[in-house]
C-alpha angles and dihedrals in degrees: 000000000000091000102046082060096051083048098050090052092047093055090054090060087038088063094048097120093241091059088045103049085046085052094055089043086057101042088046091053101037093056091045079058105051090045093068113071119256095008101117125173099263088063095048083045102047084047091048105048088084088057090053099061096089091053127085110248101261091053089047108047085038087062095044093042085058094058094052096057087040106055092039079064095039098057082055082073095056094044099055094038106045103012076239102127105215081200136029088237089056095051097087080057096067094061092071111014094052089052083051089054091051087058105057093266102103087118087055102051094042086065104042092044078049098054095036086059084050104058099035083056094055103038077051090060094044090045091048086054093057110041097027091079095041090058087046093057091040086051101051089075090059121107136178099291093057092046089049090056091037097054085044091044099046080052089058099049093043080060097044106042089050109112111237127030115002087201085062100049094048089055087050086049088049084052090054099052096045094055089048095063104043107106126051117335100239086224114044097017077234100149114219141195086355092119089214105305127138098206094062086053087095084042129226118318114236094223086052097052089045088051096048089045106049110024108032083047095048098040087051098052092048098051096039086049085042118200108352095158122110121254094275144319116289110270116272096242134167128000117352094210134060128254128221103279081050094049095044084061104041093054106074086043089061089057090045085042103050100042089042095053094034085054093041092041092065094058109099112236098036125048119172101345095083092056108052091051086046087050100056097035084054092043080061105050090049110051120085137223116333092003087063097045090046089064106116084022095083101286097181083213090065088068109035093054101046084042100055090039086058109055087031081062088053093055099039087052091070108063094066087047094052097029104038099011089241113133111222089199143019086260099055087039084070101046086049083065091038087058085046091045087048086051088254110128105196118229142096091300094061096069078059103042098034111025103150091043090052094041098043085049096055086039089064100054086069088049092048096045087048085054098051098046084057092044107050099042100062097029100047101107084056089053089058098065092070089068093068098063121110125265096226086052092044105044092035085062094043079054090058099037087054085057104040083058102043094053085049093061095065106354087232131108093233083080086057100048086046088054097056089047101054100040097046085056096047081048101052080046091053102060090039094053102253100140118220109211093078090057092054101047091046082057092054092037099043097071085052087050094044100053101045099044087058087042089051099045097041087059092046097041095252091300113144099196077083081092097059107029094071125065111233094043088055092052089045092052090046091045089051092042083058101042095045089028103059115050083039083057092045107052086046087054089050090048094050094045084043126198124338121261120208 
């Protein structure tokens, strides 16, 4: 009841036309964003943190919050028009909801993929409300020694919950952390990994390595490959909304939807991503006869699941971040650094020291998804404009921008160098398969490790037997064993039984 009161305040300062005005910036954005291919929000958001240094931190992290959600629904567009996923999350969209839009029922897919980020928004705040102050109350008893397993456990998830080689993404987890660590060591002034180089002293910003990971990468890719996209989008033909026998089958895939994102949200690494591949998977195997065969052949289930379970992620990511400090995703990896840069430091004692901030901030994730919901519905066909412009334009911008806000961050041409450094080198991971979330998140993580691991062993004595003499440390250690252990365990047990033979 508590919380619903705290809501309820929250929503009052969320309405305040400044924080409104600042939620429909970010939702439009944020929706521009996710409708160009290969622009995803951690990019918008990494290009954008400069521009918020001028803001107080509501109006800032309102703002950001609002490009994420948004671009997690625009990428839906791309997805169902030209088969072209603005976002990985969005890619199990384009299976069905292309094959709708070939059909005549892009109008069709666009609303239910609208509503279904609507309501997976929505069931994600209120989910938020509800299990945000119990993990409050379970993290106050943590001390140095759980955070310490927790940081390191939420790293070797991220590892092990990554598609493709676990030895890559280790190694992208290794260039996370190194980076983390070059600058003055907060505890002994050592510099270290600075080469001796004044300008690392300060160490690496996080918005600058994002940047540098995700845009210049992506940019580069897109304008080596040219124009790889199709002609144009499929034409926006017949009704834009769904009729009775649409809206009898979407219905049991935005429950589905919504539990299974919400669930898969809260694990760290992976965010929304998880989810919308579980919902559809699940929106399959449960669907009967005909429903089932018509899976790939535009099945309006097979949007409306993977769509609510996406936004319903977005919003689910978010509690570890505000409640334990641990990103469940390279997004919310960045806005854990946004809520440091702004003075905030996330954990169970921010819903003490800062409860109108935190609340108004969850309140405005009801006002933006309402937002979006009224935005997209009726402005879709202008969205889809966008796609129309050309890749060298658009990338070449995306290139700019990336500088622009690099130099921003310091005024000085070391950000710069460091830039082109880092990006030459994401982008030399990126064609050879080396993905680049779990990097960013291990930069964002390492500082936290770091603290608390000293922390821990200064008030042992620097005995380590501190993680497994206390009982909630030990369970945390065993539940992160299980969680990093066993899809590790699994994919080594499918190579050595090797591919089936019919």
């Amino acid at each position: 009841m508590e919380s619903i009161t705290h809501l309820l305040s929250g929503l009052v300062h969320a309405l305040t036309p400044g924080n409104v005005l600042f939620a429909f910036l970010g939702v439009l954005v944020g929706t521009v964003v996710g409708v160009l291919p290969g622009v995803g929000p951690i990019t918008a958001i990494s290009l954008l943190i400069p521009l918020s240094f001028g803001l107080d931190p509501a109006a800032g992290l309102i703002l950001l919050c609002g490009i994420y959600y948004g671009a997690m629904y625009g990428g839906s567009t791309t997805s169902i028009l030209i088969r072209t996923p603005g976002e990985v999350a969005s890619a199990v969209t384009a299976l069905d909801g292309y094959a709708m839009a070939r059909k005549g029922r892009a109008g069709v897919a666009l609303a239910t993929a609208a509503v279904g980020s609507y309501l997976g928004g929505i069931a994600a705040v209120l989910g938020l409300v509800l299990v945000a102050p119990l993990l409050v109350k379970v993290s106050v008893a943590f001390g140095s020694a759980e955070y310490t397993v927790l940081m390191a456990g939420a790293l070797a998830m991220t590892a092990s919950l990554i598609t493709g080689s676990r030895l890559k993404a280790v190694i992208s987890v290794l260039f996370g952390m190194c980076v983390a660590l070059v600058g003055t060591d907060s505890q002994s002034s050592v510099r270290r990994w600075t080469f001796g180089v004044l300008e690392l002293s300060d160490g690496v910003s996080i918005a600058l390595v994002a940047m540098a990971l995700f845009a210049v990468p992506e940019a580069l890719r897109q304008l080596s490959v040219g124009r790889t996209r199709p002609d144009g989008p499929v034409a926006m033909t017949g009704r834009a909304w769904m009729t009775r026998e649409d809206l009898r089958l979407s219905w049991p895939a935005y429950v589905r939807g919504t539990l299974v994102g919400f669930f898969s949200g809260l694990l760290p690494g992976v965010g929304p991503t998880l989810g919308t591949f579980a919902s559809y998977s699940l929106e399959k195997r449960v669907a009967r006869g005909e429903r089932r065969r018509l899976f790939g052949h535009g099945a309006i289930e097979g949007v409306a699941g993977p769509e609510t379970a996406n936004n319903a992620g977005v919003g689910a990511s978010l509690i570890p971040m505000m409640t334990l400090a641990v990103p469940a995703s390279a997004t919310s990896a960045l806005l854990l650094f946004v809520f440091q840069m702004y003075g905030l430091q996330p954990g169970p004692q921010l819903f003490n020291s800062d409860p109108d901030l935190v609340w108004t901030i969850v309140a405005s994730m009801i006002v933006g998804n309402t937002m979006l919901l009224l935005l997209n519905l009726p402005m879709v066909r202008i969205f889809v404009k966008l796609l129309t412009v050309p890749p060298p334009l658009l990338y070449g911008a995306v290139i700019v921008f990336t500088v622009l806000g690099a130099y921003a961050l310091t005024f000085s041409l070391s950000s710069l160098v460091l830039l082109l450094g880092i990006g030459l080198l994401g982008y030399c991971m990126q064609e050879n398969g080396f993905p680049l979330t779990p990097a960013i998140l291990a930069a964002v993580l390492t500082p936290l490790l770091e603290d608390n691991l000293r922390r821990a062993l200064i008030i042992s004595n620097g005995d380590w037997a501190v993680f497994v003499e206390r009982p909630l440390s030990l369970t945390l250690l065993v539940l992160v064993a299980l969680g990093a252990g066993v899809p590790t365990a699994l994919s080594v047990r499918r190579r050595l039984r090797g591919p089936r033979t019919t």
